[in-house]
N, CA and C atoms as an extended XYZ file, in Angstrom:
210
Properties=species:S:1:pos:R:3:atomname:S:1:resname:S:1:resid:I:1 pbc="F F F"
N       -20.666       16.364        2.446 N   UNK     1
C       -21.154       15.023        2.644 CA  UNK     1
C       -19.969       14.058        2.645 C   UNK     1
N       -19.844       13.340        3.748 N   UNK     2
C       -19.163       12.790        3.644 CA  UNK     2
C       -18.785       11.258        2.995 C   UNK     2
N       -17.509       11.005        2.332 N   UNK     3
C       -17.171       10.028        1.119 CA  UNK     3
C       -17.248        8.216        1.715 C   UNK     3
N       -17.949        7.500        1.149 N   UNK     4
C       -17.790        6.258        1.513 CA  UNK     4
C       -16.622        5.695        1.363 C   UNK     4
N       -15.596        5.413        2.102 N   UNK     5
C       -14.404        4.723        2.047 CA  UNK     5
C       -14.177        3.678        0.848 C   UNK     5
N       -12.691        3.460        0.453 N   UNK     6
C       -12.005        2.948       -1.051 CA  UNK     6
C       -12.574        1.274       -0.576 C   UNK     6
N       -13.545        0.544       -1.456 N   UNK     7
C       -14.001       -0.723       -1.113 CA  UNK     7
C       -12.716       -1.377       -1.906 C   UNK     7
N       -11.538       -2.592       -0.808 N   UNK     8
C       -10.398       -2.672       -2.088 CA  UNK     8
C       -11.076       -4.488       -1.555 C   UNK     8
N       -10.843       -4.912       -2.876 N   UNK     9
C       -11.088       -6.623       -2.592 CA  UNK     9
C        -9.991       -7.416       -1.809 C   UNK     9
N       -10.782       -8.632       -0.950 N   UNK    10
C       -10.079       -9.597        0.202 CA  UNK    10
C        -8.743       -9.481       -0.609 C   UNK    10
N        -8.655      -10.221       -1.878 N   UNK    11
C        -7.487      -10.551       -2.369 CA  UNK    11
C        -5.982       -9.386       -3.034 C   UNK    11
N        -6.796       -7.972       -2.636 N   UNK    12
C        -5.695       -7.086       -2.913 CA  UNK    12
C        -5.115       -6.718       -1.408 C   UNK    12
N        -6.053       -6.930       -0.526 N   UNK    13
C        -6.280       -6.356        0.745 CA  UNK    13
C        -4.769       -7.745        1.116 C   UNK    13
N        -5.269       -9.311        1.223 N   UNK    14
C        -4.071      -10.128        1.241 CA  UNK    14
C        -2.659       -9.705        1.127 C   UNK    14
N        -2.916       -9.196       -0.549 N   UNK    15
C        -1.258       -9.341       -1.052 CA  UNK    15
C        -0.669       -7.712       -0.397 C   UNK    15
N        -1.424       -6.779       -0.338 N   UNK    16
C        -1.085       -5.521        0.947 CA  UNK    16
C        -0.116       -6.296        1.822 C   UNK    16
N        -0.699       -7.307        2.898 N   UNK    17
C        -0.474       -7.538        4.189 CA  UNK    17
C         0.702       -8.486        3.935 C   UNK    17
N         0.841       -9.303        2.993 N   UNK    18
C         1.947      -10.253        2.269 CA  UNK    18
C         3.174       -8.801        2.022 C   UNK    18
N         2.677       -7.869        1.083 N   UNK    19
C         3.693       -7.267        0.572 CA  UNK    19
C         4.214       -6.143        2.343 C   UNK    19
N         3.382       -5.673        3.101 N   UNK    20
C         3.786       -5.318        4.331 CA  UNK    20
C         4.957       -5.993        5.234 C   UNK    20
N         4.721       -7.138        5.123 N   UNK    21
C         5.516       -7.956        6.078 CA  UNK    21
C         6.733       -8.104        5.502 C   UNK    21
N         6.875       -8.258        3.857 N   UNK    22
C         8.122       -8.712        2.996 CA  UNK    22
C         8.786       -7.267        3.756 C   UNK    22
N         8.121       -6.080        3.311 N   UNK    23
C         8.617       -4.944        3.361 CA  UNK    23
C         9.768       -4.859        4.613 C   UNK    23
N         9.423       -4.761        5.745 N   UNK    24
C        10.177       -5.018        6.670 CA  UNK    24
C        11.397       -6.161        6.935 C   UNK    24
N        10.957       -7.197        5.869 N   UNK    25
C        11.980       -8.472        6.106 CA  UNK    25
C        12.939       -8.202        5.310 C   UNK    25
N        12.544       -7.171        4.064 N   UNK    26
C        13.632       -6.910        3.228 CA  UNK    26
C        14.894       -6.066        3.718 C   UNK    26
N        16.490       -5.901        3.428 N   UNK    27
C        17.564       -5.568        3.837 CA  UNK    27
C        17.996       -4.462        2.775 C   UNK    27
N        17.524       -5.227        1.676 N   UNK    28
C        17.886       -3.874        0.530 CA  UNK    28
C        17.230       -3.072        0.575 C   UNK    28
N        17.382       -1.398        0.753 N   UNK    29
C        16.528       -0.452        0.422 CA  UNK    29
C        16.059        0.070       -0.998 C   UNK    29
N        16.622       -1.106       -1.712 N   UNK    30
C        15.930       -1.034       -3.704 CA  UNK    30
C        15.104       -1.736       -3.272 C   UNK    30
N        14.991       -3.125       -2.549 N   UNK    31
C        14.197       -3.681       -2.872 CA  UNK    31
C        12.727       -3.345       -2.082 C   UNK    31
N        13.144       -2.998       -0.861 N   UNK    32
C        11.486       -2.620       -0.448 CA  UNK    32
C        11.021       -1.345       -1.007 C   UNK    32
N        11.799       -0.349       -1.849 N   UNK    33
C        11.282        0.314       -2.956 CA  UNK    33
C        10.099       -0.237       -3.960 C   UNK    33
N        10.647       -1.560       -3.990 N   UNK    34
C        10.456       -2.220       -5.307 CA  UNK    34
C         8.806       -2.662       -4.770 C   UNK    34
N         8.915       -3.076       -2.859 N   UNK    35
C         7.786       -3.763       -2.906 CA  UNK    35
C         6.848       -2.179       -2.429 C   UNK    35
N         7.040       -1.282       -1.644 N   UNK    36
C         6.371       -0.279       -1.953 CA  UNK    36
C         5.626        0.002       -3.339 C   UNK    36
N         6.545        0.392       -4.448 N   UNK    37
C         6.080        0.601       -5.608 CA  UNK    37
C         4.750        0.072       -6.325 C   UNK    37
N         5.263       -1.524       -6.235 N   UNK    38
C         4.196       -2.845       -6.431 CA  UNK    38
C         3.195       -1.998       -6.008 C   UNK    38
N         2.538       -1.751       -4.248 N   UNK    39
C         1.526       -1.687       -3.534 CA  UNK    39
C         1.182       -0.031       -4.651 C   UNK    39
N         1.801        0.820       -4.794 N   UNK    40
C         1.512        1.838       -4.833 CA  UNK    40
C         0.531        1.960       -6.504 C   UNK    40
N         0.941        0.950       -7.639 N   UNK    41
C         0.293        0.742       -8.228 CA  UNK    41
C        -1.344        0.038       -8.040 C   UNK    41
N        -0.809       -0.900       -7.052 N   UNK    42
C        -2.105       -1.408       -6.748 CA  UNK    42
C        -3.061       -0.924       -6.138 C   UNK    42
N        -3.309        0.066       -5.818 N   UNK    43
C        -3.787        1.286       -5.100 CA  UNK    43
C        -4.507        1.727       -5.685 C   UNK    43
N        -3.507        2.504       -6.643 N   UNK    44
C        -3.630        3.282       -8.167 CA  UNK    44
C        -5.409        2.667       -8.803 C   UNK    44
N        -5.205        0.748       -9.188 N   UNK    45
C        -6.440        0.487       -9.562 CA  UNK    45
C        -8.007        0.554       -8.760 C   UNK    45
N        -7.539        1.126       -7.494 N   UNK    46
C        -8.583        1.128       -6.377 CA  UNK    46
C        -8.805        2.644       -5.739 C   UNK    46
N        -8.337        3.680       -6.577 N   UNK    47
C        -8.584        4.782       -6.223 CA  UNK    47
C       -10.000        5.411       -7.416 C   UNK    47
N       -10.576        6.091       -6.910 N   UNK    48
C       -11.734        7.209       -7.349 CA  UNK    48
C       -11.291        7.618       -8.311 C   UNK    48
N       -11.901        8.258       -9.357 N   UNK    49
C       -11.568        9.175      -10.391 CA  UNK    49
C       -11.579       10.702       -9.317 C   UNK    49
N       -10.883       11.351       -9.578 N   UNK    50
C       -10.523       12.406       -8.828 CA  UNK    50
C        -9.791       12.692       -7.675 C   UNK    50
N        -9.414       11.218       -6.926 N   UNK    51
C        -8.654       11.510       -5.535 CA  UNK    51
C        -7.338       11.630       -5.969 C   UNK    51
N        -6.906       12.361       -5.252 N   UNK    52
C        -5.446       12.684       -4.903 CA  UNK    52
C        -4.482       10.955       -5.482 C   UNK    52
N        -3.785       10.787       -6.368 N   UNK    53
C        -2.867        9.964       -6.641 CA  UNK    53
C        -2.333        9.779       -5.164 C   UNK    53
N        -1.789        8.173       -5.003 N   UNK    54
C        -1.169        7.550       -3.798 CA  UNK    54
C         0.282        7.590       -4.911 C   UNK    54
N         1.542        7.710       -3.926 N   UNK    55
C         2.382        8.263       -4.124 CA  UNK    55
C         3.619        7.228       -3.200 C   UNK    55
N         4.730        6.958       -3.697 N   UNK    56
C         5.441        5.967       -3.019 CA  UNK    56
C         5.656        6.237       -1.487 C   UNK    56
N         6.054        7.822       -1.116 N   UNK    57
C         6.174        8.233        0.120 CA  UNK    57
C         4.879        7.907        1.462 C   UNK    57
N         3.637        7.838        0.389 N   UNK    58
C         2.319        7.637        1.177 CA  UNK    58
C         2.304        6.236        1.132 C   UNK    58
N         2.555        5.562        0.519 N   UNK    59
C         2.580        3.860        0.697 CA  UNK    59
C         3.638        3.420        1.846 C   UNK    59
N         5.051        4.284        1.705 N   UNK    60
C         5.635        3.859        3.005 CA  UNK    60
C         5.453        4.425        4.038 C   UNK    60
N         4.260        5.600        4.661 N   UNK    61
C         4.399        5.993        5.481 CA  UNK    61
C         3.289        5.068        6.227 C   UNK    61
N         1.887        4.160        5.082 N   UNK    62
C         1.076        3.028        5.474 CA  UNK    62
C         1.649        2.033        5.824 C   UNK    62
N         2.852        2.167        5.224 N   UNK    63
C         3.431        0.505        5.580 CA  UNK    63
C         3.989        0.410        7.577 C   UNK    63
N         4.622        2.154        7.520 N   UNK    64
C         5.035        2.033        9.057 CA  UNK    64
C         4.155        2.278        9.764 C   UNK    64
N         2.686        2.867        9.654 N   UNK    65
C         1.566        2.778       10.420 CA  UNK    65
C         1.044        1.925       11.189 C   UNK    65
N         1.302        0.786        9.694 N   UNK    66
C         0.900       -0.306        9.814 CA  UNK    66
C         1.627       -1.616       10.768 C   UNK    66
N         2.740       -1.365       10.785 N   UNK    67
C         3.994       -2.430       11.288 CA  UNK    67
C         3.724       -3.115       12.075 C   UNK    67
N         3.004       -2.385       13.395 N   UNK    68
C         2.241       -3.649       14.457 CA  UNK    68
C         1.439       -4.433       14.425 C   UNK    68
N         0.527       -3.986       13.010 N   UNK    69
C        -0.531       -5.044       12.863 CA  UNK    69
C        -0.053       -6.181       11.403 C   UNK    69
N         1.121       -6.341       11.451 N   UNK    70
C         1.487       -7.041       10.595 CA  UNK    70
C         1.752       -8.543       11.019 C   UNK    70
């Protein structure tokens, strides 16, 4: 049966698309670590009991998915 998708609120969904765009504007590769990380916690509070942990590598591979719709 298939799973109803992660419901994440307008205002985490925002700071995603805020922290997406920094991501790319940033030059240091600590620092868009830093803003990866951020997202990857915030995730963390919007995941299922039982799913697979989101993981820094999976936050940046959303972030370059994402790049055009930023």
């Amino acid at each position: 049966m298939p799973r109803k998708p992660v419901d994440i609120p307008p205002n985490a969904a925002k700071a995603f698309m805020r922290d997406l765009k920094a991501f790319f504007k940033e030059p240091d590769p600590h620092k868009r670590d830093e803003i990866a990380a951020r997202q990857m916690h915030s995730l963390w509070e919007h995941q299922r009991p039982g799913d697979r942990r989101v993981n820094i590598l999976d936050v940046k591979e959303l972030f370059h998915a994402m790049q055009n719709h930023a």
